[in-house]
C-alpha positions in Angstrom: -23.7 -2.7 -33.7 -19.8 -1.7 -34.5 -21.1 2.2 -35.0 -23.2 1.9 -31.8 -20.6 0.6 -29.9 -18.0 3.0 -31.6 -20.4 6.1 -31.1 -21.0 4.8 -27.1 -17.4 3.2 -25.9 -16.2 6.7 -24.9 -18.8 8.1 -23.0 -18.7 5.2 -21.5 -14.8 5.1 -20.8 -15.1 8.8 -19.9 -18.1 8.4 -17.7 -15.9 5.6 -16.0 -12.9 7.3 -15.6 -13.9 10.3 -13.7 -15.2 7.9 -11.4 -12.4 6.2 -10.3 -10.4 9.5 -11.1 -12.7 11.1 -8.2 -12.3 8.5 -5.9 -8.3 8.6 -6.4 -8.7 12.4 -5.6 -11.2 11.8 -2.1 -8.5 9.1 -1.1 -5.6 11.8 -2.2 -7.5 14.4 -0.3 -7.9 12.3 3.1 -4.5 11.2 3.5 -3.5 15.3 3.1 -5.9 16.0 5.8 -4.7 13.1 8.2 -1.1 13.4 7.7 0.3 15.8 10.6 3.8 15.5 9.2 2.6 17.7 6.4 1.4 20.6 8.5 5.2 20.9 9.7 8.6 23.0 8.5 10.6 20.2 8.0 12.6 18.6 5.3 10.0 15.3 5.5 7.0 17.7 4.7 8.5 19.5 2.0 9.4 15.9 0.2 5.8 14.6 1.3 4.3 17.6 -0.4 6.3 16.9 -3.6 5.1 13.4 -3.6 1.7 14.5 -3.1 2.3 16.7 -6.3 3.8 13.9 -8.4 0.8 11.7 -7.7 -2.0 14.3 -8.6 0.1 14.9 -11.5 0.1 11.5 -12.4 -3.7 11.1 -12.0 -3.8 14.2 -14.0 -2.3 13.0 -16.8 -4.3 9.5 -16.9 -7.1 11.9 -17.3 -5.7 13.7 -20.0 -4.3 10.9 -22.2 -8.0 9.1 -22.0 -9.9 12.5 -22.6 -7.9 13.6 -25.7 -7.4 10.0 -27.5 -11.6 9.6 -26.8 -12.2 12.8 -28.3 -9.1 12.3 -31.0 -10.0 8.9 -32.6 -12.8 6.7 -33.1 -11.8 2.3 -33.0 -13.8 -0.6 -32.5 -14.2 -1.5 -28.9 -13.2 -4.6 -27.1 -14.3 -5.6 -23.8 -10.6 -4.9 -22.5 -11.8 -1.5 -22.8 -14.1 -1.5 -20.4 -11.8 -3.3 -18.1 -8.1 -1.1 -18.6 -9.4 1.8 -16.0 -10.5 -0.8 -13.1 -7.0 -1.8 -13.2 -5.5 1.7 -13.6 -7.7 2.3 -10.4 -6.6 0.1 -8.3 -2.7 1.4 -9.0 -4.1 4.6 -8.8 -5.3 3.8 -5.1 -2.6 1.5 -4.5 -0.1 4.3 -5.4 -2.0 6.7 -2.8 -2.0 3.7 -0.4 1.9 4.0 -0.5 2.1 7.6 -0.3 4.8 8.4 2.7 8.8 8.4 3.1 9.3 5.4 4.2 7.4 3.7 1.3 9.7 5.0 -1.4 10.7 1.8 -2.9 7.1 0.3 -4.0 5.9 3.7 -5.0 8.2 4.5 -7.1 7.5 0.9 -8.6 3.4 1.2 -8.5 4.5 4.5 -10.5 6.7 2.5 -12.7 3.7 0.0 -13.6 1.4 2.7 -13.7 3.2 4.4 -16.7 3.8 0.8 -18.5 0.2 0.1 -18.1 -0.6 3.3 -20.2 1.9 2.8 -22.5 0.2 -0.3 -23.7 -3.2 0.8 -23.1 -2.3 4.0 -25.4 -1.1 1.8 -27.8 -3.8 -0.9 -27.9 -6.0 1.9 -28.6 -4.1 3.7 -31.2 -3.4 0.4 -33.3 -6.9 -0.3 -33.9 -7.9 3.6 -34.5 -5.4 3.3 -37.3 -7.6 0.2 -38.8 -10.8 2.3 -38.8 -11.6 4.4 -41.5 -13.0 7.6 -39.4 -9.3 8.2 -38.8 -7.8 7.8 -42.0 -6.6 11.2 -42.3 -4.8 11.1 -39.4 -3.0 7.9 -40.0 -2.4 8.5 -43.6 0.8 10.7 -42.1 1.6 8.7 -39.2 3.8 6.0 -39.6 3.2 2.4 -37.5 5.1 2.4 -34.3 8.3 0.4 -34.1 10.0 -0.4 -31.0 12.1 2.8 -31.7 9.4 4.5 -30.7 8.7 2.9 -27.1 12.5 3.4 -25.9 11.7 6.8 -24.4 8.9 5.3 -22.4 11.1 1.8 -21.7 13.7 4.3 -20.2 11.0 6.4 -18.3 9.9 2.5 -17.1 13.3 1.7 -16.3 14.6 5.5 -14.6 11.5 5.2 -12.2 12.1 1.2 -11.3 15.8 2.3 -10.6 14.8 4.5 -8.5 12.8 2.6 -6.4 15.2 0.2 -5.7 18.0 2.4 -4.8 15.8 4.1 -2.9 14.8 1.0 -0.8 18.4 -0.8 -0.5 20.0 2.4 0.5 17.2 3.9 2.8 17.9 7.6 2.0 14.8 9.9 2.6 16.9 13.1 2.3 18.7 14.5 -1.5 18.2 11.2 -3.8 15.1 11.3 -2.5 15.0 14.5 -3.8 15.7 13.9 -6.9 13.8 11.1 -7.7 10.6 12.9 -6.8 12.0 15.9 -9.0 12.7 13.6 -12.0 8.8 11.3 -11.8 7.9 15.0 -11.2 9.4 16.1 -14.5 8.4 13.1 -16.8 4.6 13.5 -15.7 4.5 17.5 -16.6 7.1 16.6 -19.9 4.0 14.0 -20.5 1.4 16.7 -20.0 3.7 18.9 -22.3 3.4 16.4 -24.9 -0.4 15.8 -24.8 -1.0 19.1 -25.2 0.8 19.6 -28.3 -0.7 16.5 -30.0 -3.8 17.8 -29.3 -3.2 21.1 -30.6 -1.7 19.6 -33.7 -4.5 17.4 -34.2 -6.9 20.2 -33.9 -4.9 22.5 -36.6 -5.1 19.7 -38.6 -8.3 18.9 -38.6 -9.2 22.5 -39.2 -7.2 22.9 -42.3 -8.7 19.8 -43.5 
C-alpha cells in the first residue's frame, strides 16, 4: 500500500493541480478581458498590467515548485496532500478576486499567505522525502533545515505584509505602488531562478550517479 500510494500521490497531486491552476488562469483571463481600465494609456493600466504579471507569475511558480519536487522525490503520502492545493486554490482565486488598485492592501497580504503556505507545504514535503529511502542519495549531502534557512522566506513573508499595509494606511496608487509590484515581481522570477537551478542540479546529479 505505502509503494502504491508513493507510486500514485503525484499523478494525483499533478492531475489536481493543473486543475485548479487552469481555473486560476480562466478567472485571470476574464478579469483582463472585462477590465476597460487596461485597454487605456494611463499610469493605472500600466500598474494593473504589472499586477496582472506578478499574479501569473505567482501561479507560475506554484506550478513549478509542485511539478519539480513530484518529479524530484518520492515520500509517503498523507491525506494533507490531497488537501494543500484546495487551499492554495482558493488564495489563488482569492488573490485574482482582489486584483485592482484600490485593493492593494489585501493583495499584497493574500500574496503574503500565499508564499507562507508554500513555504510549509515545501517543507512538509521535503522532511518526509528525506525519511524515505528512494531519496537517500539526495539527502545524504543535504543537511536538515534549521530556522537559518527559512529567514529569507520569513523576510519575503514579512517585505510583502509591509507592503500591504503601507500600501492601505497611506492610499498611494502611484510610485510605492510601483515598487512594491516591482519587488513581489522580483521575488517570484528570483523564485523561478532558484527552481530552475535545483532542478538542474538535481538532474546533473543524478546523471553522474
Amino acid at each position: 500500500m505505502r509503494e502504491r500510494a508513493k507510486s500514485q500521490m503525484p499523478m494525483v497531486l499533478l492531475t489536481l493541480l493543473s486543475i485548479i491552476q487552469a481555473l486560476a488562469l480562466e478567472l485571470l483571463w476574464v478579469h483582463v478581458t472585462e477590465t476597460s481600465l487596461l485597454m487605456q494609456f494611463s499610469w493605472s493600466s500600466a500598474l494593473s498590467w504589472i499586477q496582472i504579471a506578478v499574479t501569473l507569475f505567482g501561479i507560475m511558480l506554484i506550478w513549478l515548485l509542485y511539478s519539480s519536487m513530484t518529479m524530484r522525490f518520492s515520500w509517503v503520502p498523507s491525506p494533507a496532500d490531497s488537501l494543500v492545493p484546495f487551499g492554495i486554490g482558493i488564495l489563488e482565486f482569492t488573490l485574482i478576486a482582489a486584483l485592482g488598485l484600490e485593493h492593494l492592501m489585501p493583495w499584497f497580504l493574500i500574496l503574503a499567505v500565499i508564499f507562507a503556505a508554500m513555504t510549509i507545504a515545501m517543507h512538509s514535503i521535503l522532511r518526509r522525502a528525506r525519511q524515505d529511502d528512494d531519496n537517500r542519495l539526495f539527502f545524504a549531502t543535504t543537511t536538515p533545515a534549521t530556522w537559518r534557512d527559512f529567514y529569507p522566506s520569513i523576510a519575503v513573508v514579512t517585505v510583502l505584509s509591509a507592503l500591504g499595509i503601507l500600501l492601505g494606511v497611506t492610499g498611494d496608487q502611484r510610485y510605492l505602488a510601483l515598487t512594491g509590484l516591482i519587488v513581489a515581481g522580483s521575488i517570484h522570477l528570483h523564485q523561478i531562478y532558484l527552481n530552475h537551478g535545483r532542478w538542474r542540479e538535481a538532474m546533473a546529479a543524478h546523471t553522474n550517479n
